[in-house]
C-alpha positions in Angstrom: 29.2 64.5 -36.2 26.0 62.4 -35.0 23.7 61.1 -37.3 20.5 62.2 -35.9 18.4 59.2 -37.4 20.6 56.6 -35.3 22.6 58.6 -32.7 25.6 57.4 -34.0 28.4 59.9 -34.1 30.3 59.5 -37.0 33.8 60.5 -37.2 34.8 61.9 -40.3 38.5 60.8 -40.1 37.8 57.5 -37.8 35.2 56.4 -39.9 36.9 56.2 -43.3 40.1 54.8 -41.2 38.4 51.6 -39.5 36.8 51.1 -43.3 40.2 50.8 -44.7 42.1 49.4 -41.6 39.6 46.3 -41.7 39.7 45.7 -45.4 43.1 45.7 -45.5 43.7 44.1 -41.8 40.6 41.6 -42.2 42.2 38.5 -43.8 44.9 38.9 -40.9 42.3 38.9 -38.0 40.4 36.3 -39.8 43.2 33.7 -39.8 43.5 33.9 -36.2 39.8 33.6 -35.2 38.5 31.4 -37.8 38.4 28.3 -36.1 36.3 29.7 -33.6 33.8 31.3 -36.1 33.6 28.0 -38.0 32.5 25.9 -35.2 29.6 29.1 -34.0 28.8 30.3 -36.7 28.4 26.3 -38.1 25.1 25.6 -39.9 23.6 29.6 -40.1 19.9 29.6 -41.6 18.6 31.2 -44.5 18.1 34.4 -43.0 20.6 36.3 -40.0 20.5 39.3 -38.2 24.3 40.7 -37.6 25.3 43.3 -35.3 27.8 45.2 -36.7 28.8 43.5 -40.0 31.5 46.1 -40.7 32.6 45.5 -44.2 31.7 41.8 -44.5 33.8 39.8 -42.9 31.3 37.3 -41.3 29.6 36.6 -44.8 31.7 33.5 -45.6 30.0 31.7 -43.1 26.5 32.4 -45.3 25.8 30.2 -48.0 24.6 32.0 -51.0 21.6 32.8 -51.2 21.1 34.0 -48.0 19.7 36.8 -46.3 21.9 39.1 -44.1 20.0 41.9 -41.9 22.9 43.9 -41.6 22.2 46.3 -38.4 25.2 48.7 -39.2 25.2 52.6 -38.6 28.6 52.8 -39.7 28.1 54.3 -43.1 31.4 54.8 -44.0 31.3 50.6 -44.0 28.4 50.6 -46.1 29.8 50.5 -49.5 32.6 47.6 -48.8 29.6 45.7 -47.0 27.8 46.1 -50.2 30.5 45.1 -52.7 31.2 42.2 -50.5 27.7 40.3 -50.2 27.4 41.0 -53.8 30.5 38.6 -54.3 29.4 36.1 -51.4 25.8 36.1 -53.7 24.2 37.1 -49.9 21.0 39.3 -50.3 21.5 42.1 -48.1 18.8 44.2 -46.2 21.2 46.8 -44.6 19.5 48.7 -41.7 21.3 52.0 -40.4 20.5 51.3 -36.8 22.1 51.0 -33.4 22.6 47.3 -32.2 20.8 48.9 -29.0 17.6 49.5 -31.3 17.7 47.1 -34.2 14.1 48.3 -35.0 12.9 44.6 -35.7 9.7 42.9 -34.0 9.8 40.6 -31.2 10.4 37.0 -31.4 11.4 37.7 -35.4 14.6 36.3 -35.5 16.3 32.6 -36.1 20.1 33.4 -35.3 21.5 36.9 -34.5 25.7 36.8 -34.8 28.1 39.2 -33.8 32.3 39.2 -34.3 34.2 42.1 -32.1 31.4 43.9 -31.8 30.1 44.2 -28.0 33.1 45.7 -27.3 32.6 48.8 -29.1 28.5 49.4 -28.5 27.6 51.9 -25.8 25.8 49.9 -24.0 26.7 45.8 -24.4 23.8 44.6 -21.8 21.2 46.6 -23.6 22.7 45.4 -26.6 21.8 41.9 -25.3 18.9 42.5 -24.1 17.8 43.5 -27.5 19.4 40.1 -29.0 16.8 38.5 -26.5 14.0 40.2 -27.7 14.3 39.6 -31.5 15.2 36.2 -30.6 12.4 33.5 -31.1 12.4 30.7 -28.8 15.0 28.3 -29.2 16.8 30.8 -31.8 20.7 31.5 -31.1 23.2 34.5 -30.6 26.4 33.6 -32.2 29.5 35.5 -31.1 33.0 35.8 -31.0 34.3 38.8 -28.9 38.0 39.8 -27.7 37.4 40.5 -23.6 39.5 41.7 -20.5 42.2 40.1 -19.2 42.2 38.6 -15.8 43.4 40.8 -12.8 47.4 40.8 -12.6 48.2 39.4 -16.0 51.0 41.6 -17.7 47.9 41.4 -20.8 45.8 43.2 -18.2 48.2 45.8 -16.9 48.6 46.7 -20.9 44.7 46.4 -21.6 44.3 49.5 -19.0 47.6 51.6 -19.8 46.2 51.5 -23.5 42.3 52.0 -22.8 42.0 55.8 -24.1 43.8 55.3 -27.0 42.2 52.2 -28.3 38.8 53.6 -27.6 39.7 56.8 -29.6 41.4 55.0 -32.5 38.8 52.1 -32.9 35.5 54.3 -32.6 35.1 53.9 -28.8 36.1 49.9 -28.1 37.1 48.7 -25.1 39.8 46.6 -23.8 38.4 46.4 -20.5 35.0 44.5 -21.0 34.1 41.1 -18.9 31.7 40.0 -22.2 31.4 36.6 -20.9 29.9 37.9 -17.8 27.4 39.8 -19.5 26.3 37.5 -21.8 25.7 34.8 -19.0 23.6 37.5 -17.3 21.7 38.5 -19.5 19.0 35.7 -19.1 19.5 33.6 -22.2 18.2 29.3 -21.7 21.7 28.4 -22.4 25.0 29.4 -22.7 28.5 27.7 -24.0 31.4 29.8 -23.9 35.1 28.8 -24.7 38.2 31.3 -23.9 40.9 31.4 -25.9 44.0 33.5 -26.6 45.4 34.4 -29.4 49.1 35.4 -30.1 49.1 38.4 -32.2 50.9 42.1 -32.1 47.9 43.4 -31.2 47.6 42.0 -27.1 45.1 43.8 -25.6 43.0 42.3 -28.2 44.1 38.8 -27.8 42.1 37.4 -24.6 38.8 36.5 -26.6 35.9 34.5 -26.2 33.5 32.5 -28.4 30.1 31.0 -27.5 26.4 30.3 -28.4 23.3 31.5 -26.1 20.0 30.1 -26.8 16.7 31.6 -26.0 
């Protein structure tokens, strides 16, 4: 089903499965990525736009008191996301958009973030594009994003025999996506990017990045 408002489609089943796989999987994921989320997302203002704040995982890294503009058409995450800036004490202005069209004016935005996130949108240069719009000048996008694997590596080889699945299961993600590329294209002032791995069951996901892009 597609929400008409957003042109999200919603998958009954999916929905409600990616809900409950990343409450129950998120203190896992977080363990391994933290230390890259705690030197990006270091210092956040008062007020930040995320893409894609699924259930609330990023909200740690808000002090409370803070604003969250949560661009999220996933509404099956809605109610976690809810329950969790309520304990973080994060004021939450949760919009039920499309990271392609977050609906907000130009130049209106200190710090937009995103965690594993550009590899699920439809379109991730539009997506950044966007980020570029909202952006003031000299405001930062914040992100930490799991990426393809370079030609030959047995991580690669994996990455594609698993593509179609992956997608399907985790509401259209890919395995396949040169992020880093992207995001150095996309015509941002500045850009610092580290690659990392991570050692996890889950390899297709473990060749990740995580970097800062000024306007």
């Amino acid at each position: 089903m597609t929400d008409i408002r957003t042109g999200f489609e919603v998958h009954r089943a999916r929905g409600a499965f990616n809900a409950a796989f990343f409450s129950v999987m998120g203190p896992y994921i977080e363990r391994n990525v933290r230390r890259h989320k705690r030197r990006v997302y270091a210092g956040l203002p008062a007020t930040v736009v995320e893409l894609g704040p699924g259930v609330g995982a990023n909200l740690r890294y808000l002090r409370p008191g803070s604003t969250l503009i949560a661009i999220e058409p996933n509404v099956p995450m809605h109610r976690r996301l809810r329950a969790a800036a309520e304990r973080r004490g994060v004021h939450l202005d949760l919009r039920d958009r499309l990271a392609e069209r977050t609906g907000l004016p130009d130049g209106s935005a200190d710090c937009v973030i995103s965690s594993l996130v550009l590899c699920t949108v439809a379109d991730p240069a539009e997506v950044l594009t966007e980020v570029r719009r909202i952006l003031r000048p000299g405001g930062t996008f914040r992100f930490v994003e799991h990426v393809v694997a370079r030609d030959g590596a047995p991580t690669r080889v994996l990455q594609r025999a698993l593509r179609r699945p992956w997608a399907w299961t985790f509401e259209g993600c890919s395995c396949e996506r040169d992020l880093a590329g992207l995001v150095r294209a996309a015509g941002f002032a500045r850009v610092e990017i580290e690659p990392y791995r991570l050692h996890s069951p889950f390899v297709t996901f473990n060749t990740q990045v995580a970097g800062i892009a000024s306007a």
